[in-house]
C-alpha positions in Angstrom: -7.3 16.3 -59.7 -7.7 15.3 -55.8 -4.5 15.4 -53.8 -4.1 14.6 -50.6 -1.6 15.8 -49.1 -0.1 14.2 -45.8 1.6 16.0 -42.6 3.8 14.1 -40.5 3.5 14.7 -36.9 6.6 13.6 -35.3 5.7 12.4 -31.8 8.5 13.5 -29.3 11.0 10.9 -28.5 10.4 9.0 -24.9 13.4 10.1 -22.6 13.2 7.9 -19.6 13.5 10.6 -16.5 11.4 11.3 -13.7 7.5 12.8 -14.8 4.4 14.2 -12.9 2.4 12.1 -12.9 -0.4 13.7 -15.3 2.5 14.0 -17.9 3.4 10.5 -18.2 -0.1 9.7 -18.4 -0.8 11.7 -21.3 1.9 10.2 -23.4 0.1 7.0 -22.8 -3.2 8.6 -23.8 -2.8 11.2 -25.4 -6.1 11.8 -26.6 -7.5 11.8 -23.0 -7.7 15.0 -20.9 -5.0 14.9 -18.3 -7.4 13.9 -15.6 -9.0 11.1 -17.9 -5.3 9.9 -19.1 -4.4 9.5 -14.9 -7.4 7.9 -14.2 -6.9 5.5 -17.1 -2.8 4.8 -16.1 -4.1 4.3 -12.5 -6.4 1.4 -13.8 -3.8 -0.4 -15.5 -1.5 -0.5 -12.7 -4.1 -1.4 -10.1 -5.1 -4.5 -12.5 -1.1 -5.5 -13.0 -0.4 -6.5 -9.0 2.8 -6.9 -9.8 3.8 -3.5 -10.9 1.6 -2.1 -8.5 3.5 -3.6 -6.0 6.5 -2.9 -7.1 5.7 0.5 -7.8 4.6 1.2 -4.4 6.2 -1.0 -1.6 9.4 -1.8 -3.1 10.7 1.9 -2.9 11.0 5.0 -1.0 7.9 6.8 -3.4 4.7 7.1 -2.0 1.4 6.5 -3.5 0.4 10.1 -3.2 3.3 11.7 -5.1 2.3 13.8 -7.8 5.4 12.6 -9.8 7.1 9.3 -11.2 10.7 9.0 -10.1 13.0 7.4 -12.5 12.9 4.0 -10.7 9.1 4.1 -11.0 9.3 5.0 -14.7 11.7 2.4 -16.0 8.8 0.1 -14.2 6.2 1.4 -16.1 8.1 1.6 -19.3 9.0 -2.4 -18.5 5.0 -3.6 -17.7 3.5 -1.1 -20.4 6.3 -0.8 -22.6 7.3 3.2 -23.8 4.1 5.1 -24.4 
């Protein structure tokens, strides 16, 4: 007989908070590498003007940050939905 046995990997639960950057991106791809998965979150947002914008120019945060703050994050999770 052939059983197949299946493993559930429970994915941690999204907590919106402030994230680095790379860390937010891999939950949105996880199977990137952490560079790939930044460069891929960093594409989405420059095609959505909107939430680039508002990312960027209506806050205190600067492009260059290495981290998300929580403002920026309920943003993301609003545009992209939770990853």
């Amino acid at each position: 007989m052939n059983e197949t046995t299946k493993i559930s990997v429970a994915e941690p639960s999204f907590e919106l908070r402030a994230y680095l950057k790379s860390e937010l991106a891999q939950r949105y791809n996880p199977c990137l590498s952490p560079r790939g998965a930044l460069r891929k979150l960093n594409e989405w947002i420059r095609h959505n003007p909107e939430l680039y914008r508002r990312l960027h120019e209506e806050g205190p945060e600067g492009r260059h940050d290495v981290s998300f703050t929580l403002r920026q994050v309920r943003l993301l999770v609003e545009y992209l939905g939770e990853p």
